[in-house]
N, C-alpha and C positions, 0 to 999 in steps of 0.2 A: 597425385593427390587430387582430392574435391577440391573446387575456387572456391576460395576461403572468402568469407563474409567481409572483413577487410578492406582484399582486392576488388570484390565487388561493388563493394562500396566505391573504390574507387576510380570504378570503371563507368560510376553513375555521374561523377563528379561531388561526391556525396565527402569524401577521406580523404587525403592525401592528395601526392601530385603523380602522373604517368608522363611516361617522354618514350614518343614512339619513333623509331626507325625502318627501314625498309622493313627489313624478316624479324625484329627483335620488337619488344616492348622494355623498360625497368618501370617499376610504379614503387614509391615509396610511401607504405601507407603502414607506418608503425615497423614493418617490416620490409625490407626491400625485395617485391617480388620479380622476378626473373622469368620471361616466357619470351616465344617462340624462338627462332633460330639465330643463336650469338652471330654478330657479325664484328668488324672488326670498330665500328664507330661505338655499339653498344660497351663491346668488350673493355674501349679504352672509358668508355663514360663508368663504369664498376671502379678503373683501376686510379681513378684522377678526384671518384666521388663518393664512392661507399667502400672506402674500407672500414673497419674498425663497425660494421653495419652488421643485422641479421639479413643475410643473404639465403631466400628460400629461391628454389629451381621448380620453376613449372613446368618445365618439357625435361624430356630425356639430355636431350641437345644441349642444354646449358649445364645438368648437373656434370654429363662429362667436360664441359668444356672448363668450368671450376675445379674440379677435381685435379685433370692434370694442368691449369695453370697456376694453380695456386694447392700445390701438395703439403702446405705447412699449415694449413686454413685450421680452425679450430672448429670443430664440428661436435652439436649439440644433437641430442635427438629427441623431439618434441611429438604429441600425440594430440592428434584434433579427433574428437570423440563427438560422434554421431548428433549434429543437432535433436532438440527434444523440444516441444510443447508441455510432457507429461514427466513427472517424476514422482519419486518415489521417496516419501519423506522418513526418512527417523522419531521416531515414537515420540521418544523427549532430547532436547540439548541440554543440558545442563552448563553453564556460564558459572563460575566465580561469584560470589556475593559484591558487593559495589561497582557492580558491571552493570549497564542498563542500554538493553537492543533495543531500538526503536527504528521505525522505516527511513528512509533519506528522505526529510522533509524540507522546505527552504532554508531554514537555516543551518543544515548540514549541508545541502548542497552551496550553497552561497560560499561555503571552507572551502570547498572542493579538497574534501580531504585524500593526500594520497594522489592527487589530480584527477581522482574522480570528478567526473560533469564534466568537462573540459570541453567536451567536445560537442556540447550542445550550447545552442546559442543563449538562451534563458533560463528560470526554473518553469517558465508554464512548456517549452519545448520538454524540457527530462521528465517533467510531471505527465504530457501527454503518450510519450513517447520511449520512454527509459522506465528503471526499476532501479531499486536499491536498499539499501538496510547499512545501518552503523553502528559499530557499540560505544559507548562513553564511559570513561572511566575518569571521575575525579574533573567534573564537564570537560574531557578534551576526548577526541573520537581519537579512538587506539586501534580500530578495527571499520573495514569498509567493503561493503560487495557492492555493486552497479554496473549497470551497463556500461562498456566503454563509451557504446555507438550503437545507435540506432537505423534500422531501413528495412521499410516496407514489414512492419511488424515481428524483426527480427532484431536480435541484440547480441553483440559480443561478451560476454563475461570478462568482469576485471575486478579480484579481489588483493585486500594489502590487509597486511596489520604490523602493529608497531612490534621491533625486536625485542622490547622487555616484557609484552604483554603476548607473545606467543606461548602453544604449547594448553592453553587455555578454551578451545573449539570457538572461540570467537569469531573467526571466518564461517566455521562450519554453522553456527549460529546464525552468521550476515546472508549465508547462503540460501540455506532454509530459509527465512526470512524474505527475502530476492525472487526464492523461486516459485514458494507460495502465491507471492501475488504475479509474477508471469504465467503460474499457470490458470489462476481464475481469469486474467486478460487474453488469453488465448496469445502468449506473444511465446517464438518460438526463442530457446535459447543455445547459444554456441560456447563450449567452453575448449579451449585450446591450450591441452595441461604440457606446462615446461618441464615434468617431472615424475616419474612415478609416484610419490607424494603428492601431488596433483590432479595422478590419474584417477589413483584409488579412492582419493575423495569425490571425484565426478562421479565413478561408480555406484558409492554409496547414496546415490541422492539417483541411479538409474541409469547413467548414463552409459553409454557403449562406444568403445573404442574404434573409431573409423579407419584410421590410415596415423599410421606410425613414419613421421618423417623427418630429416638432416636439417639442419638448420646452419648455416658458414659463414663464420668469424674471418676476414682477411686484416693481419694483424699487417 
């Protein structure tokens, strides 16, 4: 698969933490990434520190060595779809009556709804650097899209919405909303759908499916 925005991130020192070894790397940056060749200090550093982790395989070398060491591993399969600058918007969203989308502005960030923002130090850093959009219902934010994370003018996607306010296009709303103004910024965007549900909605806004990949639960 392509190095995931992420991992590069946390290769800048930008995300998360990496712990390198002779032949091997683990980097835990939301997701525990797994590259170059397992050896046996890495192997035990997986089985002592990330179980119960999303365990992604960036070499060949590690996916089998996961595989057959952990044959009972719960394996998800997730789709990273083609970063984009440009998409392709929906004509109209239609929202529920007492719903009210508005962009992520300080004091929706300041909630951090959802744990959105998190990961920016301020609101003038997500304002210069991030995107977003939220819906309100009844003043509390029930729906949110924003960047996880930000570098060098690219952004992760990360949307939530509350379980009684789903089924609603609320997200699909936070989206459009998100990607409008990422694309008059020229900021490119990554979305990394956990679902076919997921996927089909990145499509609908443009997007294209890059690499279809395992993702390993060691229970």
């Amino acid at each position: 698969m392509n190095i995931p925005l992420l991992y590069r991130a946390a290769l800048q020192g930008v995300f998360g933490k990496r712990e390198q070894f002779d032949r091997s790397s683990i980097t835990d940056a939301l997701f525990v990434y797994l590259d170059g060749e397992p050896e046996a200090e890495s192997i035990a550093r997986v089985d002592s520190a990330f179980r119960n982790r999303p365990l992604v395989c960036l070499t060949n070398e590690w996916e089998v060595q996961i595989q057959a060491r952990y044959p009972d591993a719960v394996i998800y399969r997730r789709t990273a779809m083609k970063p984009s600058c440009r998409f392709t918007m929906p004509t109209t969203i239609e929202i529920p009556e007492g719903y009210l989308l508005t962009g992520m502005d300080e004091a929706a960030f300041e909630q951090h709804p959802f744990s959105h923002g998190k990961n920016y130090s301020c609101w003038p850093a997500f304002q210069s650097e991030g995107s977003g959009a939220v819906v309100y219902y009844g003043g509390e934010i029930v729906a949110a899209a924003s960047s996880f994370l930000s570098m060098n003018s690219e952004v992760e996607l990360d949307v939530s919405t509350k379980e009684a306010h789903q089924g609603k296009n609320l997200a699909t709303a936070c989206i459009a909303r998100m990607l409008q103004d990422c694309m008059k910024r020229g900021i490119t965007v990554h979305w990394d759908a956990q679902n076919d549900v997921s996927r089909h909605l990145a499509e609908k806004f443009g997007f294209e499916a890059e690499t279809e990949y395992p993702v390993y639960w060691v229970m």
